[in-house]
Residue frames as a rotation matrix with the C-alpha (Angstrom) as fourth column:
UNK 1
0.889 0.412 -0.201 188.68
0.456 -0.752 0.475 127.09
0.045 -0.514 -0.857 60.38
UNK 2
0.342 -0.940 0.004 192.19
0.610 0.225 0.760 127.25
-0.715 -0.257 0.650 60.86
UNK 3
-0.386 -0.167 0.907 192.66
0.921 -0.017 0.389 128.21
-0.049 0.986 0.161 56.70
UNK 4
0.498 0.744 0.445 189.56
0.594 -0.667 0.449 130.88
0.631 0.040 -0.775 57.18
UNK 5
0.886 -0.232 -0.401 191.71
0.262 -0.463 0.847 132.69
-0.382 -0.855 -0.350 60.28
UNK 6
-0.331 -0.924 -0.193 195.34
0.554 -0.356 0.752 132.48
-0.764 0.142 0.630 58.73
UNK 7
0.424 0.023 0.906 193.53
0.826 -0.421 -0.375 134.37
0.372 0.907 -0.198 55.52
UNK 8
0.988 0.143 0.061 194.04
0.150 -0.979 -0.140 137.62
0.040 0.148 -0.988 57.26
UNK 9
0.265 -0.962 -0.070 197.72
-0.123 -0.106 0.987 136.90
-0.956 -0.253 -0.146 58.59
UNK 10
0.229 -0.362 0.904 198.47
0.644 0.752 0.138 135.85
-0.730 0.550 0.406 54.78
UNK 11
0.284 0.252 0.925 197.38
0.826 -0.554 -0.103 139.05
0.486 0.794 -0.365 52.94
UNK 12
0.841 -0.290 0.456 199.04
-0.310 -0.950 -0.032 141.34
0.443 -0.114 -0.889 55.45
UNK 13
0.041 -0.989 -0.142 202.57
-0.040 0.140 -0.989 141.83
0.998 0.047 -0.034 56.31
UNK 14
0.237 -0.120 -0.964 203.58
0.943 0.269 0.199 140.97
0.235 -0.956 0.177 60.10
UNK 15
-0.854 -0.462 0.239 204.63
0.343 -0.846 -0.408 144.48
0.390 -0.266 0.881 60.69
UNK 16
-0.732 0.613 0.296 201.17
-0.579 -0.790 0.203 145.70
0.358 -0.023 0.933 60.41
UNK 17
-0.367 0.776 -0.512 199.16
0.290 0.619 0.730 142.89
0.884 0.119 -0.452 62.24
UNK 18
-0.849 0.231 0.475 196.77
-0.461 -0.764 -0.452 144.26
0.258 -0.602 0.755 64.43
UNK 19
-0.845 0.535 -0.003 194.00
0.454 0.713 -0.534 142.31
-0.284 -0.453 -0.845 66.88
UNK 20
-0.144 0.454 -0.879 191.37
-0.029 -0.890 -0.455 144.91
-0.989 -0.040 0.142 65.66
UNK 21
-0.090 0.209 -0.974 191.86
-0.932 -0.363 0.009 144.58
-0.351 0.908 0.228 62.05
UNK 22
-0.976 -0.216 0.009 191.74
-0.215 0.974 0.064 141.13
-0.023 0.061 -0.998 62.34
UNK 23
-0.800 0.583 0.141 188.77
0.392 0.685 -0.614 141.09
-0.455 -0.436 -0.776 63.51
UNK 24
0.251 0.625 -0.739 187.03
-0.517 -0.558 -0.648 143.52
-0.818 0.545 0.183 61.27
UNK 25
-0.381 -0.037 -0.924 188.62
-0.814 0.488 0.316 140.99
0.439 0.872 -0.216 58.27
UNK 26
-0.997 0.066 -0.044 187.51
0.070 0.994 -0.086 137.69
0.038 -0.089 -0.995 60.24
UNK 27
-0.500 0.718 -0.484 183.91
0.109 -0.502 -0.858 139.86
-0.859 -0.482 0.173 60.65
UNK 28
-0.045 0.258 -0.965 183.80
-0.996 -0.081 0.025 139.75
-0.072 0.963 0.261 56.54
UNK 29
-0.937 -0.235 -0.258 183.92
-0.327 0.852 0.409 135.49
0.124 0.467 -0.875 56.68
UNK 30
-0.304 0.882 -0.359 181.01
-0.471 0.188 0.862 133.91
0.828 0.431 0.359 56.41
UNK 31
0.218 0.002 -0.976 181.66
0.532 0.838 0.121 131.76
0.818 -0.546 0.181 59.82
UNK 32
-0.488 -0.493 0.721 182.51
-0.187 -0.748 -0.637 134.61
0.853 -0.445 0.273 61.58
UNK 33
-0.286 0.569 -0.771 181.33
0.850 0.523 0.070 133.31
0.443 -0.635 -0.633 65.43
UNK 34
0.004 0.171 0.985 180.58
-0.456 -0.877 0.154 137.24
0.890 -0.450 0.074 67.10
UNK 35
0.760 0.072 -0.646 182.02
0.361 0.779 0.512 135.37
0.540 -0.623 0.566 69.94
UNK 36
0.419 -0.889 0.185 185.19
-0.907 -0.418 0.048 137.11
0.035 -0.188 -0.982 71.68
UNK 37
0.492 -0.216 0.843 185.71
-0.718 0.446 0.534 133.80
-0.492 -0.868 0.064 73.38
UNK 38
0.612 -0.292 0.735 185.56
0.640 0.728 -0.244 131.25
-0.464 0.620 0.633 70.21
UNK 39
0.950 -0.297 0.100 187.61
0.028 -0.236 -0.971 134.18
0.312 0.925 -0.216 67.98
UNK 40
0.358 -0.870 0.340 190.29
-0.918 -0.394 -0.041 134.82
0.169 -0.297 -0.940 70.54
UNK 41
0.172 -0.481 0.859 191.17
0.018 0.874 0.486 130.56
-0.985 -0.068 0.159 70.61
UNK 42
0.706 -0.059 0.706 190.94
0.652 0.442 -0.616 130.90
-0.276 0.895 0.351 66.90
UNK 43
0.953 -0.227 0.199 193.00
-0.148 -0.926 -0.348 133.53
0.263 0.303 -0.916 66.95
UNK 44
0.654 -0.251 0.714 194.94
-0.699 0.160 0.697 132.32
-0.289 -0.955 -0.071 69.38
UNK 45
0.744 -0.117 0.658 195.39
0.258 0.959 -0.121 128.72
-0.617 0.260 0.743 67.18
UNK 46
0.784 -0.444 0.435 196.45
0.280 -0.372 -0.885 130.73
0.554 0.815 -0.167 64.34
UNK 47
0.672 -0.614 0.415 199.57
-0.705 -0.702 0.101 132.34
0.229 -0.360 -0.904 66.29
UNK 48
0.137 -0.616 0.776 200.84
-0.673 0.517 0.529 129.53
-0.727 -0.595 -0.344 67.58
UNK 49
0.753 -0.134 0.644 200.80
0.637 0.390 -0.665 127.81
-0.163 0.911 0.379 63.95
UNK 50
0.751 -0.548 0.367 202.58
-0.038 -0.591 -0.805 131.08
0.659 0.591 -0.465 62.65
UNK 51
0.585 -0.589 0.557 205.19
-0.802 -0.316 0.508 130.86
-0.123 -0.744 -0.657 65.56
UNK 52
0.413 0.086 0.906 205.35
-0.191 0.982 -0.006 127.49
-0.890 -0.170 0.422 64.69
UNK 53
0.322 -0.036 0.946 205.62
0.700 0.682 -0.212 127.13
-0.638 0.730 0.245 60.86
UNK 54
0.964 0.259 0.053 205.85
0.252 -0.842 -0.477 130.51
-0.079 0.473 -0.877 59.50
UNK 55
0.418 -0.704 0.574 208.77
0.476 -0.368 -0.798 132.73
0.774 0.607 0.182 58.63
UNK 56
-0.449 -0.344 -0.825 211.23
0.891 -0.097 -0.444 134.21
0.072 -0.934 0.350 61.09
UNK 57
-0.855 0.366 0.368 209.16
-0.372 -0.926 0.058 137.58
0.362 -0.087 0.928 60.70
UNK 58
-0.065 0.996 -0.069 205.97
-0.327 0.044 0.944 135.80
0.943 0.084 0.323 61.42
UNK 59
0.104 -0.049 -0.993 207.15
0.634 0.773 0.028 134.06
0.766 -0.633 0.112 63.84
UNK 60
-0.970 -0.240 -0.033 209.17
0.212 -0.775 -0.596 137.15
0.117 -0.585 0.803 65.60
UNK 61
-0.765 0.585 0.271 205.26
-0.586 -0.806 0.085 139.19
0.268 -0.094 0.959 65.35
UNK 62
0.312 0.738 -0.599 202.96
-0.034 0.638 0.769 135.76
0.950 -0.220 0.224 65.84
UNK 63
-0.108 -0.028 -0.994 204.67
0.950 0.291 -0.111 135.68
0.293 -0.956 -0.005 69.69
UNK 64
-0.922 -0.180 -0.343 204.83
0.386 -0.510 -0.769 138.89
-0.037 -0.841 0.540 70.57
UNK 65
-0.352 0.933 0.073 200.86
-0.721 -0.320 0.615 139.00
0.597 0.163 0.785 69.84
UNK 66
-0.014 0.137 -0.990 200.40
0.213 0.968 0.131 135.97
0.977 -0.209 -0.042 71.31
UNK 67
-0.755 -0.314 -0.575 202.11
0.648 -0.229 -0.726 137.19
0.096 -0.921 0.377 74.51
UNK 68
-0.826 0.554 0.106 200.12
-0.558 -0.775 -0.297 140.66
-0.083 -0.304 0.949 74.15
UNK 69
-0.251 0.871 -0.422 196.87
-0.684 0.148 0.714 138.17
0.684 0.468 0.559 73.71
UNK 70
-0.062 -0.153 -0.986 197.73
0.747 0.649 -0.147 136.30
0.662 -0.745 0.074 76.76
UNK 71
-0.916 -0.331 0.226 197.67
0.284 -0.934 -0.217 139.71
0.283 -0.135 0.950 78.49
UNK 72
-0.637 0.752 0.169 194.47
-0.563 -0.604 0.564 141.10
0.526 0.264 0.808 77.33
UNK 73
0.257 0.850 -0.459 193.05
-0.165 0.507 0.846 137.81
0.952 -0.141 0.271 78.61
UNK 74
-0.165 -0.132 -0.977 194.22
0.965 0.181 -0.188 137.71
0.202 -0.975 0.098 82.28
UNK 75
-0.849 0.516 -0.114 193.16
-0.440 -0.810 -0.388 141.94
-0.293 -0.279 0.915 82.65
UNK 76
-0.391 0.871 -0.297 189.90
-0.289 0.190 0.938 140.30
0.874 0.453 0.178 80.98
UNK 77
0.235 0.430 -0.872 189.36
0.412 0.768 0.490 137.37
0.880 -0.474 0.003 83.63
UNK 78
-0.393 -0.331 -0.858 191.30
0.919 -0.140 -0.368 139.39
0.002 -0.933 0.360 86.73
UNK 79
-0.605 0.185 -0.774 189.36
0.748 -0.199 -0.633 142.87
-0.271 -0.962 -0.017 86.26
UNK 80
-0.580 0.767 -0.273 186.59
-0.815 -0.542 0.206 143.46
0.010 0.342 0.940 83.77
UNK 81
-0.329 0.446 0.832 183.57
-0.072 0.867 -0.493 141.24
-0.942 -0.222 -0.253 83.54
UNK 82
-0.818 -0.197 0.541 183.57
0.406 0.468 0.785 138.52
-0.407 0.862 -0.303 80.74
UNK 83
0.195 0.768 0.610 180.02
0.878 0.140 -0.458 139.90
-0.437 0.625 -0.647 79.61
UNK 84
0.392 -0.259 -0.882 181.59
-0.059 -0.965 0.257 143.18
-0.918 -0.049 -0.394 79.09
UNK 85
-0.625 -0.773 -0.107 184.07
-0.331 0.139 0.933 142.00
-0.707 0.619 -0.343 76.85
UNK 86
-0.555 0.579 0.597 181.18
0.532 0.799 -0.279 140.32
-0.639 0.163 -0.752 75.05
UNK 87
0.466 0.871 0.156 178.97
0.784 -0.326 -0.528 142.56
-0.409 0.368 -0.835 74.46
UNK 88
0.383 -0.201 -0.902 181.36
-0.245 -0.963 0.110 145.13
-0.890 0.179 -0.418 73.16
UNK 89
-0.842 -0.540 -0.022 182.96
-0.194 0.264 0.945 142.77
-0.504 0.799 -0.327 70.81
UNK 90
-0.463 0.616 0.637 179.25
0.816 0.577 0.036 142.43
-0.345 0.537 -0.770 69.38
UNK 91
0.476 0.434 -0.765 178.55
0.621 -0.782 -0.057 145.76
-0.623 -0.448 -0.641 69.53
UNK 92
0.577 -0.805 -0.136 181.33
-0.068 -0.213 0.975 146.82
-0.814 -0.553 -0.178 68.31
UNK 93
-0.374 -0.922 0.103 182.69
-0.514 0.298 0.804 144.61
-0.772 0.248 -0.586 65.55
């Protein structure tokens, strides 16, 4: 899964990653879960690999997503409701 998630970070430059186009490229895999919950840990995995192992650009653009993805999920859990987020990311994406 892990392999299937870094595809999109691989084929685009760190300048231009974006949580959005991610998911419209992770929406083209066959395994794709229409899950916010399961994509944003897989998402989530993948960042902290690239922060981890990657280049000092990846790294530099894999935290400060990370951080902004750590964010998105405490305004999630502190003051929209999780089915919200759901259903738009099915809806949506």
């Amino acid at each position: 899964m892990l392999r299937d998630t870094l595809g999109y970070f691989n084929t685009t430059p760190p300048i231009e990653w974006c949580f959005v186009e991610f998911y419209k490229y992770r929406k083209q895999q066959t395994n794709f879960k229409k899950s916010f919950d399961l994509e944003a840990f897989n998402l989530q995995k993948a960042l902290i690999h690239l922060s981890e192992k990657g280049t000092t650009e990846e790294k530099e653009y894999a935290v400060k997503l990370s951080s902004t993805l750590k964010i998105c999920d405490w305004v999630k859990n502190g003051w929209g409701a999780h089915q919200d987020y759901e259903e738009f990311f099915r809806e949506n994406l």
